[in-house]
C-alpha positions as CSV (number, residue, x, y, z in Angstrom):
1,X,36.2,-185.1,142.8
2,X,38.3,-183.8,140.0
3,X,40.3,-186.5,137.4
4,X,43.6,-185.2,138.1
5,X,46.4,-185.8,135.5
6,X,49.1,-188.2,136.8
7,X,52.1,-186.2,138.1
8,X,55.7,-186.5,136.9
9,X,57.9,-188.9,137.9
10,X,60.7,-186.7,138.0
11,X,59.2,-184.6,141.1
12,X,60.9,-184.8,144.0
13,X,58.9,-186.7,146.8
14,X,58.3,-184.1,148.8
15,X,57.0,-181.5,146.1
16,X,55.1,-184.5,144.9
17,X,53.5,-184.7,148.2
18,X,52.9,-180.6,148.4
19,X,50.8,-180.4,145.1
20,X,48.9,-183.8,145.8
21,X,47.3,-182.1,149.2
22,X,46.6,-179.2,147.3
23,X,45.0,-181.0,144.8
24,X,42.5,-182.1,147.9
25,X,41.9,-179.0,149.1
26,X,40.9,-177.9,145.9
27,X,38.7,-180.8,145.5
28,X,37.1,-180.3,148.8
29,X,36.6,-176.2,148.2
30,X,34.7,-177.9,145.1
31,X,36.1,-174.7,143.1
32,X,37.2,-174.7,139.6
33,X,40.1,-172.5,138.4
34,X,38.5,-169.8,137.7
35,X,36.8,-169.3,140.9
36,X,40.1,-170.0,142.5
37,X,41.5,-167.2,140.5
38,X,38.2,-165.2,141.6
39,X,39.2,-165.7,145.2
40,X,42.9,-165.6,145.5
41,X,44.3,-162.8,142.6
42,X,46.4,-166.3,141.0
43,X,45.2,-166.5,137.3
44,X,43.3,-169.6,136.3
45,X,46.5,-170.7,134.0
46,X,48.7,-170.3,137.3
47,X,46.4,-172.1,139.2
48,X,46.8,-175.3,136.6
49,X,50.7,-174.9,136.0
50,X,50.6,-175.3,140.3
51,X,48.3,-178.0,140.5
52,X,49.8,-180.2,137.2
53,X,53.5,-180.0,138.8
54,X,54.9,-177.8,136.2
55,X,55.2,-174.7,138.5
56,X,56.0,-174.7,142.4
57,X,53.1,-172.1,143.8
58,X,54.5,-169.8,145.9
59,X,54.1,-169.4,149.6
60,X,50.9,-167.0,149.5
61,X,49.5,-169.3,147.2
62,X,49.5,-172.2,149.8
63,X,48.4,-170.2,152.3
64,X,45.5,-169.2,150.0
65,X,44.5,-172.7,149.2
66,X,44.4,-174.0,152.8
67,X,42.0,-171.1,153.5
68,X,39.7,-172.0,151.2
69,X,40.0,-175.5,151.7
70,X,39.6,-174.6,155.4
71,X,43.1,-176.3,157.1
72,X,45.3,-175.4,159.3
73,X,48.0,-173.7,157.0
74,X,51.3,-174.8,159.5
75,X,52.0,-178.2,158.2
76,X,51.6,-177.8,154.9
77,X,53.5,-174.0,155.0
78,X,56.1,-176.6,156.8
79,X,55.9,-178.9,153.9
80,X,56.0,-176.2,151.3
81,X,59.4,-174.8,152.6
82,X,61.0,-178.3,152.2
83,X,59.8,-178.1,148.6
84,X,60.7,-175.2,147.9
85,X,64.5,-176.7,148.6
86,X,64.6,-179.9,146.9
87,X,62.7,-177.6,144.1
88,X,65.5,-175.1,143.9
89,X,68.0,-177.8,143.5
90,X,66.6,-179.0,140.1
91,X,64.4,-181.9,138.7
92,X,65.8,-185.6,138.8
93,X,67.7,-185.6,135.0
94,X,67.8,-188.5,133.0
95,X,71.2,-190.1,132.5
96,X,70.3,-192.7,130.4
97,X,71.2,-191.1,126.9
98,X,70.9,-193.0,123.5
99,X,73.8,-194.9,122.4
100,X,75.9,-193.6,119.4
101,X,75.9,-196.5,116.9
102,X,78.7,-196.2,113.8
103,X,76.5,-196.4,110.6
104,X,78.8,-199.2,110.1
105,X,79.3,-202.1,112.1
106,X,83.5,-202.7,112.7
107,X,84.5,-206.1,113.4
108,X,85.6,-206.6,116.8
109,X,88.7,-208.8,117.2
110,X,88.0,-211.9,119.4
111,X,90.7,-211.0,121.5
112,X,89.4,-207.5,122.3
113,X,85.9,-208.8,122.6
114,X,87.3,-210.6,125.3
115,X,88.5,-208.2,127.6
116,X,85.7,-205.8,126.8
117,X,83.4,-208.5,128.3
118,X,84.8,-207.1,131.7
119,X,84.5,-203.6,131.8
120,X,80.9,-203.8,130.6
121,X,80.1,-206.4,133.3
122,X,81.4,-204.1,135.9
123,X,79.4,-200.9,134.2
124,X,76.4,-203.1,134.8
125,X,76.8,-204.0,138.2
126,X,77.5,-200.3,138.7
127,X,74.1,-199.2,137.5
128,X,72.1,-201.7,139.3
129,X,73.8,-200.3,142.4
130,X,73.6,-197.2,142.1
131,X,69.5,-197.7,140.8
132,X,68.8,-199.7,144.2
133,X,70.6,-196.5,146.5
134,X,68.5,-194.4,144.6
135,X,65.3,-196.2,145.2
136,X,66.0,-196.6,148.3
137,X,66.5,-193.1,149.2
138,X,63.4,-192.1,147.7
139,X,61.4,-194.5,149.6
140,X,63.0,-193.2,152.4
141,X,62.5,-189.8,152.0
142,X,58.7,-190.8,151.3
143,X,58.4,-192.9,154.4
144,X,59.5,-189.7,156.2
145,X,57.6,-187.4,154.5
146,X,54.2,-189.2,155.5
147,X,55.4,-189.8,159.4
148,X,55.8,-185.9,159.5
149,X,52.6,-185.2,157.4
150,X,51.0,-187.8,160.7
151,X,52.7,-185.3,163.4
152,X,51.6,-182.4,161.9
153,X,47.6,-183.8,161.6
154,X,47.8,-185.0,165.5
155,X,49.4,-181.2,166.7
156,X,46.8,-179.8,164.4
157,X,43.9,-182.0,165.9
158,X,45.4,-181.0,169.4
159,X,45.7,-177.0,168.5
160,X,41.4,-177.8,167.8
161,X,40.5,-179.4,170.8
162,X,42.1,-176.4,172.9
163,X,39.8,-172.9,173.0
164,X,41.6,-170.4,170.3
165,X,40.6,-167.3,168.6
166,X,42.3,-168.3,165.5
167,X,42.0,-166.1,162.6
168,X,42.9,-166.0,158.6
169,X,46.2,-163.9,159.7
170,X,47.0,-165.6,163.0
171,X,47.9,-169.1,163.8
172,X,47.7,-170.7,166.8
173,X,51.6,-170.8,168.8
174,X,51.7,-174.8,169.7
175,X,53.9,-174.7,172.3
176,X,54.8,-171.4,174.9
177,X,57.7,-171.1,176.6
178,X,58.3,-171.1,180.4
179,X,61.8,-170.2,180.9
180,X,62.8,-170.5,184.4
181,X,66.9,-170.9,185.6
182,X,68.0,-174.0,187.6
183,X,71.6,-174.6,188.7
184,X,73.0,-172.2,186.4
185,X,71.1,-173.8,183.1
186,X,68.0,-172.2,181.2
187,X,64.7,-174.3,180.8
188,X,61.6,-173.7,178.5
189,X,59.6,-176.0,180.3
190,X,59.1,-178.3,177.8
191,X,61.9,-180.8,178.1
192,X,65.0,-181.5,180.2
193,X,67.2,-183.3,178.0
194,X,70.6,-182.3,177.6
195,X,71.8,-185.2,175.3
196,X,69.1,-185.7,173.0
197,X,70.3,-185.6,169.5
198,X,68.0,-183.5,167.8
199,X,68.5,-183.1,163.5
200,X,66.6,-182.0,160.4
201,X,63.0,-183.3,159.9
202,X,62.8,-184.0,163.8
203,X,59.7,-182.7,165.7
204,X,58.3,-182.4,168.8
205,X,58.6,-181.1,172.5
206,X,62.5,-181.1,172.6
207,X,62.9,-179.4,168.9
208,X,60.5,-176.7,170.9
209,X,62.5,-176.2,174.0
210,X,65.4,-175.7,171.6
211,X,63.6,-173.0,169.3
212,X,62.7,-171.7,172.8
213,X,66.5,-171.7,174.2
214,X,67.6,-170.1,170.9
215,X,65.0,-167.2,171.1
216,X,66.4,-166.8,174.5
217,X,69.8,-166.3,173.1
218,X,69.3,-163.8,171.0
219,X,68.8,-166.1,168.0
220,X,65.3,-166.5,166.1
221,X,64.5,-169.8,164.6
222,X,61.3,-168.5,163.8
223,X,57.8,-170.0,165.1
224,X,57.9,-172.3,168.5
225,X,56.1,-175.1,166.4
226,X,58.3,-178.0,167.5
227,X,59.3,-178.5,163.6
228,X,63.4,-178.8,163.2
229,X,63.0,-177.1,159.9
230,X,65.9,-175.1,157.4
231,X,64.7,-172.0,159.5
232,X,65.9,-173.7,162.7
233,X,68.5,-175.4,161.6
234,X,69.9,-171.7,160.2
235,X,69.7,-171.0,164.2
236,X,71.4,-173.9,165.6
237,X,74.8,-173.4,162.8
238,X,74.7,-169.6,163.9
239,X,75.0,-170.5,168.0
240,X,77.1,-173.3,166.9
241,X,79.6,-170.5,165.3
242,X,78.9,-168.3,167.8
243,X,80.4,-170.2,170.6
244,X,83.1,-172.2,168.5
245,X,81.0,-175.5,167.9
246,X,81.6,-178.1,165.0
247,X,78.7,-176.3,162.6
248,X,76.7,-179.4,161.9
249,X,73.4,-177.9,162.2
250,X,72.6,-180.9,164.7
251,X,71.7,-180.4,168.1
252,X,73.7,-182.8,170.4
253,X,75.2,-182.7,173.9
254,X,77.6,-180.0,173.4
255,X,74.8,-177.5,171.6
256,X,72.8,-178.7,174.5
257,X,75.4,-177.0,176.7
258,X,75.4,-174.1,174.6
259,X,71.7,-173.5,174.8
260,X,71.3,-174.1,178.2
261,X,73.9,-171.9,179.5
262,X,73.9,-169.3,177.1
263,X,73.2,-165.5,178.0
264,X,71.2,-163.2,176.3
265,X,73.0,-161.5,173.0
């Protein structure tokens, strides 16, 4: 297995988490960067500047890697597109700039000194504060980073067990869609909720019947993979418009409604 060199700190969790699984697969194709290069038409220099954190690979350049590291590409094409957001919004900066000192120390009246005691202790408490939310939103976003990196590894073990003709170009379709009309509402066959709240980051069964219902309407949110991702959430905020919602991008009762007793556009 290849020494890797330890990533930056300032990458956000979930690119941290992209690059880190391709690291594996590279270490399980057992291919240097060269070879890689030979395989994929990436330079070896591109391959490092992916692999070391410094560059986010593009999408072919996943897909690429999970080939020859022989997984399934949908979790971690999943994965990418989340990276590819929290890349596009910029690197983590550093605040913490040096102090300017005067080259020569003024004497602070005692009385001054004093009152300055206050607004320093209160700058203090500030910064603590706001370094706990922070860590705590990271570890957050880590937490759920991993439980939907779980998901994906369980559909994927699922998609395996089932006969499939799967090919470098084709992946397998994890759910299918049954639609059938009941008492004037639309069904996928997948679930029958109409008042589960259903966000960004939330997968499974219902997120499908959704993706399913928004086909339906006229409104692509791409593959039928039971992922809420940006692509689906684009779909939600469109019906949501469409049919005078609160544009939240969350699917609740009222979208519900919307889905289910939407006609074709």
């Amino acid at each position: 297995m290849s020494r890797w060199k330890e990533l930056s700190t300032e990458l956000h969790p979930h690119v941290h988490q992209l690059i880190v699984r391709m690291r594996r697969l590279k270490d399980r194709s057992g291919l240097s960067t060269r070879q890689l290069a030979a395989k994929t038409g990436y330079s070896a220099r591109s391959w490092q500047r992916y692999l070391n954190g410094s560059t986010l690979p593009p999408r072919e350049a996943v897909e690429a890697m999970t080939r020859i590291g022989g997984d399934d590409p949908t979790r971690l094409l999943v994965l990418h597109e989340i990276a590819a957001e929290r890349w596009a919004e910029g690197r983590v900066v550093d605040t913490d700039s040096p102090a300017i000192v005067p080259a020569t120390p003024v004497p602070t009246p005692p009385e001054q000194q004093q009152y300055e005691r206050y607004p320093r202790a209160l700058v203090a408490a500030g910064a603590a504060a706001l370094v706990l939310s922070v860590s705590a939103a990271i570890l957050l976003a880590v937490q759920l980073a991993d439980a939907r990196s779980k998901l994906a590894d369980a559909r994927a073990a699922a998609v395996r067990a089932t006969p499939a003709i799967v090919t470098e170009s084709l992946v397998p379709v994890i759910y299918t869609c049954r639609l059938e009309q009941s008492d004037g509402r639309w069904y996928a066959g997948l679930s029958r909720t109409t008042d589960s709240i259903l966000a960004y980051t939330h997968v499974g069964p219902e997120v499908a019947e959704a993706q399913c219902l928004l086909s339906r309407a006229g409104i692509s949110a791409g593959e039928i993979d039971g992922v809420f991702g940006p692509r689906t959430q684009r779909a939600v905020e469109r019906i949501q418009k469409r049919d005078g919602l609160v544009v939240d991008g969350v699917i609740g009762p009222h979208t519900w409604k919307a889905l289910r007793e939407a006609a074709p556009k």
